[in-house]
C-alpha positions in Angstrom: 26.7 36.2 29.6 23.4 35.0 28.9 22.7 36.7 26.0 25.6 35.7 23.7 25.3 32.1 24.7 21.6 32.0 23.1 23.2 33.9 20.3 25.5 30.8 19.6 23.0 28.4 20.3 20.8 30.0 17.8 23.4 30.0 15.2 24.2 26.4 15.4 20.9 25.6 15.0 21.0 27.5 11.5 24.0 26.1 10.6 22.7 22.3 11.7 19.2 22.9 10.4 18.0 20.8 7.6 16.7 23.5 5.8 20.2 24.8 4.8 21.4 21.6 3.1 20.7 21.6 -0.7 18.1 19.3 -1.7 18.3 16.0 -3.9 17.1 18.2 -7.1 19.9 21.2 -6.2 22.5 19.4 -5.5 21.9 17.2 -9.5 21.5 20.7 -10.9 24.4 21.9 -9.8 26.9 19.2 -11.7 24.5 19.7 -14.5 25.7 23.2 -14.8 29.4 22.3 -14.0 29.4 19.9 -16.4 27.5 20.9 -18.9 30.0 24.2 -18.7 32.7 21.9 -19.0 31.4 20.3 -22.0 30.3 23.7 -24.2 34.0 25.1 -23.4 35.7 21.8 -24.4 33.6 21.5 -28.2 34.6 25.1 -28.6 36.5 25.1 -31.6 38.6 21.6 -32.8 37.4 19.1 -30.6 40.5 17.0 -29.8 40.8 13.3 -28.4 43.5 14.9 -25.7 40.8 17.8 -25.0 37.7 15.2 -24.6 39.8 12.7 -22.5 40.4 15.9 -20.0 37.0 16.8 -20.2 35.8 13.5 -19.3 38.4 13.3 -16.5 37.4 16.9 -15.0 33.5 15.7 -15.0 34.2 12.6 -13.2 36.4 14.4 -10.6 33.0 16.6 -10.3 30.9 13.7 -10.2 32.9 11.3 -7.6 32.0 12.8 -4.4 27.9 12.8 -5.8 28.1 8.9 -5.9 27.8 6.4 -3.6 30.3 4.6 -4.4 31.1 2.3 -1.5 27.5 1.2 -1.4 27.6 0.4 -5.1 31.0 -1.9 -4.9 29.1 -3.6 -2.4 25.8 -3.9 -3.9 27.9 -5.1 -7.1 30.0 -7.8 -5.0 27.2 -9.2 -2.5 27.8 -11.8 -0.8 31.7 -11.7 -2.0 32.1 -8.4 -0.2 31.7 -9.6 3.1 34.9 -12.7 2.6 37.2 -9.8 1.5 39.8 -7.8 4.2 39.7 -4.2 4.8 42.5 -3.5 2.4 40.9 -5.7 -0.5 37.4 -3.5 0.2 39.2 -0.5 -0.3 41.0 -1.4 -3.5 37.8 -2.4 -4.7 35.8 0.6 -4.1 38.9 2.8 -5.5 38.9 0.5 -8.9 35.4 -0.3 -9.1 34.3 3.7 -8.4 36.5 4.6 -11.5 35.0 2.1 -13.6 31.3 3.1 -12.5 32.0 7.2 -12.9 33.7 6.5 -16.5 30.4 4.0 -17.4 27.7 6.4 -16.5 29.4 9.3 -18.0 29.8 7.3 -20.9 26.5 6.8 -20.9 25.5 10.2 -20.8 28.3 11.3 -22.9 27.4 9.2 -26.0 23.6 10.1 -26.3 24.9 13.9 -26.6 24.6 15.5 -29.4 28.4 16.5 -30.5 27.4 19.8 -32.6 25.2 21.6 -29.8 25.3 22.6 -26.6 24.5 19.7 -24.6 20.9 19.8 -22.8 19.7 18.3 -19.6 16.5 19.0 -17.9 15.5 18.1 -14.2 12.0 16.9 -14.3 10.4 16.2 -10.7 12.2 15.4 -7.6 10.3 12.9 -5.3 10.8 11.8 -1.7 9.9 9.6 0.6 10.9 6.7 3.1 10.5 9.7 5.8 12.9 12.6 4.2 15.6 9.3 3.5 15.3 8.6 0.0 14.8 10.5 -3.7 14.2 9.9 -6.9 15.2 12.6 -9.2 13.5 12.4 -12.5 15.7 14.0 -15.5 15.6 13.4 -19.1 19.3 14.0 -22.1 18.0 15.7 -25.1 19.8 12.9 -27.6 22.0 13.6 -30.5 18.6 12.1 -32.6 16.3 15.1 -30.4 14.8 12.2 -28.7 14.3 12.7 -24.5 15.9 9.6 -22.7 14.9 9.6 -19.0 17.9 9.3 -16.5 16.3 8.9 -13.3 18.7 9.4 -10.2 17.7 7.4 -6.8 19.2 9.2 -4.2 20.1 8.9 -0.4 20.6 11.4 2.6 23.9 11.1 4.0 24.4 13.9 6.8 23.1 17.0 5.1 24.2 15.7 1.8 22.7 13.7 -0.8 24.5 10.8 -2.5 23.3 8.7 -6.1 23.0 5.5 -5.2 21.3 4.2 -8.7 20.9 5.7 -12.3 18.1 4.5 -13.7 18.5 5.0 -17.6 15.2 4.5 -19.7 14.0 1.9 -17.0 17.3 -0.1 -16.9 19.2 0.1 -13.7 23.1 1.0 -13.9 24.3 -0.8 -10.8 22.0 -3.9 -11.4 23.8 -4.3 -14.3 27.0 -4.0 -13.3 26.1 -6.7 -10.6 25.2 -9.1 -13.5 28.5 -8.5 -15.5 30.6 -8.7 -12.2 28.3 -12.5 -11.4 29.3 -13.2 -15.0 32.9 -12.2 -14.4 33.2 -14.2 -11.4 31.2 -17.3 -12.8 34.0 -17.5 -15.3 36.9 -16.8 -13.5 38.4 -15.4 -9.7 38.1 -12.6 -7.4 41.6 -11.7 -8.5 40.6 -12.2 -12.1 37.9 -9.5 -11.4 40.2 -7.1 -9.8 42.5 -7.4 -12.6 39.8 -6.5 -14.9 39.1 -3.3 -13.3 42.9 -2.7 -13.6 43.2 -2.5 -16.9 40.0 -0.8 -17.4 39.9 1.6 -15.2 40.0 5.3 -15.4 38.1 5.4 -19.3 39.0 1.7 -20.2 36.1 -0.2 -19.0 33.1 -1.8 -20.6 30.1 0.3 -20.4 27.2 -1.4 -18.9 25.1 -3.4 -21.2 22.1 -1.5 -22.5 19.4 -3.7 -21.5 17.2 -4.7 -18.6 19.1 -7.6 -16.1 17.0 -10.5 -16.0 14.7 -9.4 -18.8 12.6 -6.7 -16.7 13.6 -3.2 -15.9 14.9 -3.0 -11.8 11.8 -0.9 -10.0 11.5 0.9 -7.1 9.3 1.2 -4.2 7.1 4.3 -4.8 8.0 7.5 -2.9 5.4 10.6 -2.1 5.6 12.6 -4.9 6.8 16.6 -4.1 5.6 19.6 -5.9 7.3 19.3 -10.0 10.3 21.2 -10.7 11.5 22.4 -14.1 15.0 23.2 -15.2 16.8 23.1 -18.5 20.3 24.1 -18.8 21.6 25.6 -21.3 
């Protein structure tokens, strides 16, 4: 009986092994091509606002389990988010991930060019904080031909990946959103916020302002750079 016990002790240490999980750049190219297939096949012929609102909806189905979204609701409500009840945390995280999946995809969304295939290319991935945290460096070919650099910071979760931060031309997405939800809450309640997010969730929301919070970009601490990768899609 010795035998096939190594043989299964073997095999969960290739299953389990690090190795086999897709890395930060991968797992970014593969929504890219998702998407990006997505979008070709919905501008194919009469582009519709019924056929862009599904296309929209099917990308941010794809992108939802990429994001971290429960760190981001908390980033974005710090300190609120530790005077609300477990029920209140998980209505926020539901109605705050919509708005943030709908922002950054409208982001994206509006610097593609409408009469070609859309074009994103994965520049460098980089890790560090011992094997814990990427940055992803990719750049959207703009409807102008202009490169705008989206870089994605990324954590490990398990053998997964998960965006914590879009980084768009040196503004940060969710350090943004932190100072609109301030604002929001400066000027009115917790309820008041909540009922924002209502009524804008799901493709309704404002998009994040396109500017740097506090009149700097947000930086990061470096990382050890890996070996350059280069992908476009098509």
């Amino acid at each position: 009986m010795r035998g096939p016990r190594v043989l299964v002790v073997i095999l969960l240490l290739v299953i389990s092994s690090p190795a086999a999980s897709a890395s930060p750049y991968e797992q970014l190219d593969n929504f890219f091509r998702k998407a990006t297939t997505i979008l070709t096949e919905a501008s194919r012929g009469e582009l519709s606002h019924e056929r862009a609102s599904q296309a929209q909806q099917e990308i941010q189905q794809l992108a939802r389990p990429l994001f971290d979204v429960r760190s981001a609701a908390r980033r974005v409500l710090e300190p609120g988010w530790n005077t609300l009840s477990v029920v209140q945390r998980e209505e926020f995280v539901r109605l705050f991930g919509d708005h943030l999946l709908w922002g950054y995809l409208s982001l994206v969304r509006g610097r593609l060019s409408r009469d070609r295939p859309p074009t994103i290319r994965l520049i460098a991935e980089e890790v560090g904080a011992g094997g814990r945290v990427a940055l992803v460096r990719t750049v959207v070919r703009t409807r102008d031909g202009a490169d705008v650099p989206f870089d994605y910071v990324m954590t490990k979760a398990g053998a997964n990946w998960l965006v914590r931060d879009v980084v768009v031309d040196g503004v940060s997405l969710i350090e943004n959103y932190r100072a609109q939800v301030a604002q929001v809450l400066r000027d009115s309640t917790y309820a008041g916020l909540v009922a924002r997010l209502r009524s804008g969730a799901g493709g309704g929301g404002r998009q994040p302002a396109s500017r740097t919070v506090g009149g700097e970009p947000i930086s990061y601490p470096p990382v050890q750079r890996a070996a350059p990768q280069n992908v476009e899609n098509p």
